[in-house]
Z-matrix of the N, CA and C atoms (Angstrom, degrees):
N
C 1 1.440
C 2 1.523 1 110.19
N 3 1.751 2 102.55 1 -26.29
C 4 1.435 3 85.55 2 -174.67
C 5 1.839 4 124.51 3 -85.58
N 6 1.315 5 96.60 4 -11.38
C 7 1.484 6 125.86 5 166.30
C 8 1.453 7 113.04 6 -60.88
N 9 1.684 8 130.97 7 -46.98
C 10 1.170 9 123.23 8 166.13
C 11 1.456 10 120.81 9 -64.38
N 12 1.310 11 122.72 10 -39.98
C 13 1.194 12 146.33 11 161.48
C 14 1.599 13 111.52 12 -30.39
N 15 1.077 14 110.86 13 -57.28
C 16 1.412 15 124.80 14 -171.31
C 17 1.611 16 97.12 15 -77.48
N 18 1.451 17 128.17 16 -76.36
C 19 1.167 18 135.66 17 -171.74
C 20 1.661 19 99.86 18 -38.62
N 21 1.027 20 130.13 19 -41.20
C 22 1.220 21 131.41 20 -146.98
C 23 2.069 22 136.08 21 46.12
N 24 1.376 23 76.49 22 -97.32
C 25 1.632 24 82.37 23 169.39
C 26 1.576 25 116.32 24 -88.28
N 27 1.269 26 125.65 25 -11.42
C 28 1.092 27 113.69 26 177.80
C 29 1.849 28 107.33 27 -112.24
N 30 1.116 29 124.47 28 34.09
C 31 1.719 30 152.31 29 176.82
C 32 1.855 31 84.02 30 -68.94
N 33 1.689 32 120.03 31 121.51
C 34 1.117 33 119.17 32 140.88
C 35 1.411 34 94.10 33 -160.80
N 36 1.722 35 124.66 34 172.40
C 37 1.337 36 111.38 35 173.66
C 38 1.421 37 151.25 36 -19.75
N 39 1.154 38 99.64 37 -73.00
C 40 1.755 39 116.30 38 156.35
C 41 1.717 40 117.92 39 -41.95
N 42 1.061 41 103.90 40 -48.09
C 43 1.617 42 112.32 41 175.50
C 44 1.499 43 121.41 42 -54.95
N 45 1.764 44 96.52 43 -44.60
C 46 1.702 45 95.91 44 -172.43
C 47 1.291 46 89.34 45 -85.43
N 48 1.107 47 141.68 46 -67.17
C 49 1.534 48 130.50 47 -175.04
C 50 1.853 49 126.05 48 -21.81
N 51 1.809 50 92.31 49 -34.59
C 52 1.602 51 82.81 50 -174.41
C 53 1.918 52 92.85 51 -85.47
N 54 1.417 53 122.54 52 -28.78
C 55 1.012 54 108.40 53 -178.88
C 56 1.852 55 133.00 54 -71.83
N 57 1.429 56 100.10 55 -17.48
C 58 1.478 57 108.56 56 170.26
C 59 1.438 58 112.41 57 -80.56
N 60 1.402 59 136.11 58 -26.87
C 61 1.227 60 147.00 59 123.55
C 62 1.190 61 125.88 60 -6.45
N 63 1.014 62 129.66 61 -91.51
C 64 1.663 63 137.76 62 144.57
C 65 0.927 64 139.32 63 -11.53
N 66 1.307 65 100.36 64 -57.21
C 67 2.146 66 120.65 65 -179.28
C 68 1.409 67 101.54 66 -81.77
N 69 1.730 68 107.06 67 -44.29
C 70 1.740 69 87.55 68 -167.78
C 71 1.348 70 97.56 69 -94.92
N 72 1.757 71 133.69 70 -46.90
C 73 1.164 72 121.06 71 -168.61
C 74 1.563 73 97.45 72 110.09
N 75 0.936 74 121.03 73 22.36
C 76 1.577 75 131.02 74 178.87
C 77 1.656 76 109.01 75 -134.69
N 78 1.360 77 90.96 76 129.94
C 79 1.848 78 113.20 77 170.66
C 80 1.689 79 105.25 78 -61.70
N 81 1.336 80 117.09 79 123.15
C 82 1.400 81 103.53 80 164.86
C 83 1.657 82 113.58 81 -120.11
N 84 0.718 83 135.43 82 83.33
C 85 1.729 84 136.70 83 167.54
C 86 1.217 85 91.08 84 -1.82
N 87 1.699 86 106.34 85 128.48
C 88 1.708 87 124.82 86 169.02
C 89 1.561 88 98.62 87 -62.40
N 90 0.790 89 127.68 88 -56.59
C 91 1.434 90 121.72 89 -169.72
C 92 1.809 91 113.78 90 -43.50
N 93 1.429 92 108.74 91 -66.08
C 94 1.157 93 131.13 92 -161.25
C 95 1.836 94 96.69 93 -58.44
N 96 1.476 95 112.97 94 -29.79
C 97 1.861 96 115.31 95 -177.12
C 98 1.519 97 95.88 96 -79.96
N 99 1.633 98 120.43 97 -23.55
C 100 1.891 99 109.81 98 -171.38
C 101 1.381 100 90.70 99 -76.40
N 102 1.478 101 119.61 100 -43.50
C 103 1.769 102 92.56 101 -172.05
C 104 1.078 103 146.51 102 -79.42
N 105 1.352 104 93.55 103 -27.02
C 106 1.696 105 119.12 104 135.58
C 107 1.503 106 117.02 105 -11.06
N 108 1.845 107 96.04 106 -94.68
C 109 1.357 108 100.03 107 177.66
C 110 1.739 109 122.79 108 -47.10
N 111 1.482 110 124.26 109 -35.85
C 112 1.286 111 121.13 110 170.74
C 113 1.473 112 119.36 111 -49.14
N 114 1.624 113 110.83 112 -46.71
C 115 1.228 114 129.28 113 177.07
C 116 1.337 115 115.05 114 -60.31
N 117 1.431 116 129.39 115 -52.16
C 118 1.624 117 120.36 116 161.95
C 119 1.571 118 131.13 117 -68.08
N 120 1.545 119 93.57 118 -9.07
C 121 1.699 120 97.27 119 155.84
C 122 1.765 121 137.92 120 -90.78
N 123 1.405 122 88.80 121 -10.81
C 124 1.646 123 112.51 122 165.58
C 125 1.102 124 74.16 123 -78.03
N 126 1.263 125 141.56 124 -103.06
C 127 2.018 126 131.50 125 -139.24
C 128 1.103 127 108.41 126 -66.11
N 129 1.935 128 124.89 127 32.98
C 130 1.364 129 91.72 128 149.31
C 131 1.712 130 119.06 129 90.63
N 132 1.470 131 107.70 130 -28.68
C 133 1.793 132 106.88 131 -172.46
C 134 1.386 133 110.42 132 -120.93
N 135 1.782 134 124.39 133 17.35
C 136 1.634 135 106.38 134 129.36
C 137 1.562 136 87.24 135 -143.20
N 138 1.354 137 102.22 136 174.74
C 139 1.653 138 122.29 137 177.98
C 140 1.900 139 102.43 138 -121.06
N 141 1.596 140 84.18 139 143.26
C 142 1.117 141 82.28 140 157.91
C 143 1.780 142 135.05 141 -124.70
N 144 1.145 143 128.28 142 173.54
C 145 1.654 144 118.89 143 -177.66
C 146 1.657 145 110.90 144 -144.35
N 147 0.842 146 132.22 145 126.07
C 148 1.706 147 128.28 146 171.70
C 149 1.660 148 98.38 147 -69.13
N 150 1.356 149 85.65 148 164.54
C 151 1.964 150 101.06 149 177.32
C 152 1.885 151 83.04 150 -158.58
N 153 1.347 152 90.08 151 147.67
C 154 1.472 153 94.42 152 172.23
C 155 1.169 154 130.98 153 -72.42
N 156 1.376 155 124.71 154 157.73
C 157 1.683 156 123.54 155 -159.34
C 158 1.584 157 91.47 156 -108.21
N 159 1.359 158 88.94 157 130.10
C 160 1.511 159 113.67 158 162.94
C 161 1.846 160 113.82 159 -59.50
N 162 1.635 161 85.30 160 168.57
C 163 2.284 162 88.41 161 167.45
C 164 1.066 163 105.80 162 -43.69
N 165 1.264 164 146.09 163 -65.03
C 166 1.109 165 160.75 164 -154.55
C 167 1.420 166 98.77 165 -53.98
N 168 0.587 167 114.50 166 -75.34
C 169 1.752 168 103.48 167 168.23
C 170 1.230 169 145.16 168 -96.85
N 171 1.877 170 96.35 169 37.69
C 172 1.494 171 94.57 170 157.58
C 173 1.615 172 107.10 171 92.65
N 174 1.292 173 113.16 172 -14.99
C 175 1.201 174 111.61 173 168.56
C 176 2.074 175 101.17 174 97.55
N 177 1.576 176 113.43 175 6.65
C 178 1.085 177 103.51 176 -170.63
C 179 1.720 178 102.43 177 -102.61
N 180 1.527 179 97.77 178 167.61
C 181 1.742 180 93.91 179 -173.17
C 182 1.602 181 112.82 180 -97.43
N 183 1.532 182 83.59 181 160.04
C 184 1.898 183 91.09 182 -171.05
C 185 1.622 184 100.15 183 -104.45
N 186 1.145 185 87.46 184 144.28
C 187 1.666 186 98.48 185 170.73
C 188 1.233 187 109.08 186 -110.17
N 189 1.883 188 84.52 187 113.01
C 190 1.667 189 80.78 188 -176.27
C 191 1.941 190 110.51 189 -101.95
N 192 0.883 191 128.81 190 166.03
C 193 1.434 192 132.44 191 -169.79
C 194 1.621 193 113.99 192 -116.69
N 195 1.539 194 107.17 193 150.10
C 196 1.569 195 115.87 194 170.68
C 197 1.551 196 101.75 195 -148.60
N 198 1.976 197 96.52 196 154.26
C 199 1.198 198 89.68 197 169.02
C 200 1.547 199 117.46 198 -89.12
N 201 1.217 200 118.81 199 162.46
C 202 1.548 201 131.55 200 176.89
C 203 0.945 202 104.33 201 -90.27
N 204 1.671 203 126.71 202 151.02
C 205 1.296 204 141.72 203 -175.09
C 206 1.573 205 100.84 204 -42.13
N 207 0.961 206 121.13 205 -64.78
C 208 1.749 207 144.89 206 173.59
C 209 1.402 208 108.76 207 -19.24
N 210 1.777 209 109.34 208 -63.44
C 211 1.155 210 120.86 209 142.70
C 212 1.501 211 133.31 210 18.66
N 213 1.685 212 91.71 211 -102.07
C 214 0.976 213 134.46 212 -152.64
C 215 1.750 214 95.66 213 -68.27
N 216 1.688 215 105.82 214 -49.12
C 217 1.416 216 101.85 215 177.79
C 218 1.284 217 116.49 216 -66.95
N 219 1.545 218 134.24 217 -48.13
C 220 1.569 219 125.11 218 154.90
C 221 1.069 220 114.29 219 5.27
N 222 2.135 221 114.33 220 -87.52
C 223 1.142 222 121.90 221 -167.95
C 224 1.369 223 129.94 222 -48.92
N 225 1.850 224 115.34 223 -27.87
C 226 1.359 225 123.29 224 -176.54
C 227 1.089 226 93.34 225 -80.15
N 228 1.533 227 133.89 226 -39.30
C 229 1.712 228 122.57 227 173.16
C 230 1.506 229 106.00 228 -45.07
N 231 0.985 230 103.80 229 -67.09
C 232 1.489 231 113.30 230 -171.07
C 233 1.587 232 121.83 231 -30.63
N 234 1.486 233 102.83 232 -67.39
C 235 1.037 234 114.45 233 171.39
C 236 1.788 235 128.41 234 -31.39
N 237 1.680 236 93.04 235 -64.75
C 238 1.543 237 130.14 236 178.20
C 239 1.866 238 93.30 237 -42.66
N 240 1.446 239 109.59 238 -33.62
C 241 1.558 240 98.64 239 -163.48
C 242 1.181 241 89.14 240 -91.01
N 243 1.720 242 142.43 241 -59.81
C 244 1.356 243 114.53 242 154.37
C 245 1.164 244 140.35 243 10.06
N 246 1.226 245 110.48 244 -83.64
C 247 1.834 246 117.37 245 -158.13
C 248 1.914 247 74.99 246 -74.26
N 249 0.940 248 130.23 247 -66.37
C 250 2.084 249 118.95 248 -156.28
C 251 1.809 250 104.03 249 -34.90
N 252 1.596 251 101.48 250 -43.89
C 253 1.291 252 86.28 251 -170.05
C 254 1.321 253 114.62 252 -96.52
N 255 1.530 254 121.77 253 19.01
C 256 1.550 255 123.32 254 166.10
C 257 1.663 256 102.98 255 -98.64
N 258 1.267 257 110.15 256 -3.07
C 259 1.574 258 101.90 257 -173.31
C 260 1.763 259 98.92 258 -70.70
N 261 1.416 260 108.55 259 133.63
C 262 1.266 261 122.46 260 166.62
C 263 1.470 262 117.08 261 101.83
N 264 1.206 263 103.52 262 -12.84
C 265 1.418 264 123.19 263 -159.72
C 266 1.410 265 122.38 264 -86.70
N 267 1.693 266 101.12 265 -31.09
C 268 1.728 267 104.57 266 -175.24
C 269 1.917 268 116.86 267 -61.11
N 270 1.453 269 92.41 268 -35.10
C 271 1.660 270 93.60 269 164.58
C 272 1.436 271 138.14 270 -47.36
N 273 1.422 272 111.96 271 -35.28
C 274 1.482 273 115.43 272 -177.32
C 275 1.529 274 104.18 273 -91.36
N 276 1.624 275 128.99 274 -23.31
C 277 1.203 276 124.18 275 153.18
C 278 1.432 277 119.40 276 -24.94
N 279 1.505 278 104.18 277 -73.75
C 280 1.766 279 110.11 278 154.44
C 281 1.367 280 134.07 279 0.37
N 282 1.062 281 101.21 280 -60.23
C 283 1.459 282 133.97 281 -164.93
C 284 1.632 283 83.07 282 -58.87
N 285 1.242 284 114.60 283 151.70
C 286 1.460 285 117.32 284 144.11
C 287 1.279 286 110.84 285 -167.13
């Protein structure tokens, strides 16, 4: 989600893959990110839409992706649970 997020308007398969790639530094099997993405579109927190495919691909369509309001609040949950359970914490990092 946070890969569509970022990409924004230009978010479709190929896209988040090279960007979760990148950002995290981890291989993800194309397969294993489509069901994924199917799976966070059953719940509602991204959508998806075709747009037609250029030469470049043959004439086939891209699905491009957004997050849904729903989404969007997830991630600020998410986050929010993040930073609570890093509070206090950067100190003992220190530690070694």
């Amino acid at each position: 989600m946070l890969a569509v997020l970022r990409l924004g308007e230009e978010a479709y398969g190929a896209s988040v893959l090279d960007e979760i790639r990148s950002r995290a530094g981890r291989r993800v099997a194309r397969g294993a990110l489509y069901v994924t993405l199917d799976r966070l579109e059953d719940k509602g927190l991204i959508r998806s839409r075709y747009a037609e495919g250029g030469p470049e691909r043959g004439g086939r369509p891209r699905r491009l992706l957004a997050l849904t309001p729903a989404g969007r609040r997830a991630l600020r949950d998410a986050r929010a649970t993040l930073l609570r359970l890093w509070q206090g914490l950067e100190s003992l990092l220190e530690r070694g």
